[in-house]
TIBA-552151 format. One record per residue (C-alpha): x, y, z; residue in three letters; residue number from 1. Coordinates in steps of 0.1 Angstrom, whole numbers. Example, Ala and Ser with C-alpha at 12.3 -4.5 7.8 and 13.67 -1.06 7.14 Angstrom:
2
+-------+-------+-------+------+-----+
|  east | north |    up | code | pos |
+-------+-------+-------+------+-----+
|   123 |   -45 |    78 |  ALA |   1 |
|   137 |   -11 |    71 |  SER |   2 |
+-------+-------+-------+------+-----+
This chain:
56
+-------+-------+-------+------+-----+
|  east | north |    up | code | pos |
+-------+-------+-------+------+-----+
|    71 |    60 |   122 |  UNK |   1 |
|    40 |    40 |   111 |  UNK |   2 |
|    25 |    44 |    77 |  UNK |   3 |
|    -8 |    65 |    81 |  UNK |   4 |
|   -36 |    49 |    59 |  UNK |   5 |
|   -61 |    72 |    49 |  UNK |   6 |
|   -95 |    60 |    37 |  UNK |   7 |
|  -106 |    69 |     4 |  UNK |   8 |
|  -144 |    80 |    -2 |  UNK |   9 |
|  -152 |    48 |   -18 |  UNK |  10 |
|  -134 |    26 |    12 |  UNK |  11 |
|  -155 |    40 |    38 |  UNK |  12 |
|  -190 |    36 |    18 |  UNK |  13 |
|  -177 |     1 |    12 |  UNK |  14 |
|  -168 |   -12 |    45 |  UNK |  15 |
|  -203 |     5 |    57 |  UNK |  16 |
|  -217 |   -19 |    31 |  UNK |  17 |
|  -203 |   -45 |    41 |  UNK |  18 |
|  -212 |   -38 |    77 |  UNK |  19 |
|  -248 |   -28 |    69 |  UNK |  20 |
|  -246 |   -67 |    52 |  UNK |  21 |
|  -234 |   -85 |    82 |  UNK |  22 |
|  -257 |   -68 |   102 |  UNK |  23 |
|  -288 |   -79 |    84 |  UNK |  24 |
|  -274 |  -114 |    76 |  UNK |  25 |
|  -257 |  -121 |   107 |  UNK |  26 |
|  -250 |  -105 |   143 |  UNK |  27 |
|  -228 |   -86 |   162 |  UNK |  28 |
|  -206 |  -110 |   171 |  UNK |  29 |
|  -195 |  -111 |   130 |  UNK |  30 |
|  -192 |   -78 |   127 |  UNK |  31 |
|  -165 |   -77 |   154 |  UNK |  32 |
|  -148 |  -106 |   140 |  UNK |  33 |
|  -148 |   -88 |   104 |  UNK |  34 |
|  -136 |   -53 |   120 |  UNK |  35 |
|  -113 |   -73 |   146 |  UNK |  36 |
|   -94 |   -86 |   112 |  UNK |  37 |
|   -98 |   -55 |    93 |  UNK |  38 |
|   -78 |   -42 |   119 |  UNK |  39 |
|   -54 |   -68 |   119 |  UNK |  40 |
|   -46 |   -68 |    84 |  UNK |  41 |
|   -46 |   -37 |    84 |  UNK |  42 |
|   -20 |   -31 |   112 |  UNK |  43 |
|     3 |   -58 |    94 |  UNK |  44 |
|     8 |   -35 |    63 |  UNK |  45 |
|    15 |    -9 |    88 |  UNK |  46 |
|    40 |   -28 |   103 |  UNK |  47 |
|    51 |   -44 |    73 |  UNK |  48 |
|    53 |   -12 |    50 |  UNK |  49 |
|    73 |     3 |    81 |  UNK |  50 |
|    97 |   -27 |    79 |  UNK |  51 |
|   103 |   -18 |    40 |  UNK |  52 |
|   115 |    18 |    41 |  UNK |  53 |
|   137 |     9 |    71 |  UNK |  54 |
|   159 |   -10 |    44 |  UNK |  55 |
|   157 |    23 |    18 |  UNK |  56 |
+-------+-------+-------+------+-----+
């Protein structure tokens, strides 16, 4: 079963930051690339914190 990652307070008012940033700085197209690989690594530690507790 996949690890479920909860945000903490702090996480979410920093990745709104971050995307409030990029979306004075840059465009959309940044954004999605930033999300698009928050997502990513985010779904490897899933996948990779899975992988560890199968060899518990």
């Amino acid at each position: 079963m996949p690890k479920e990652i909860i945000w903490s307070p702090l996480s979410v008012s920093d990745i709104e930051n971050t995307i409030e940033y990029l979306s004075v700085t840059w465009n959309e197209q940044v954004i999605n690339e930033f999300l698009d690989e928050v997502d990513f690594k985010l779904a490897a530690y899933c996948s990779l914190s899975q992988t560890i507790s199968g060899y518990q």
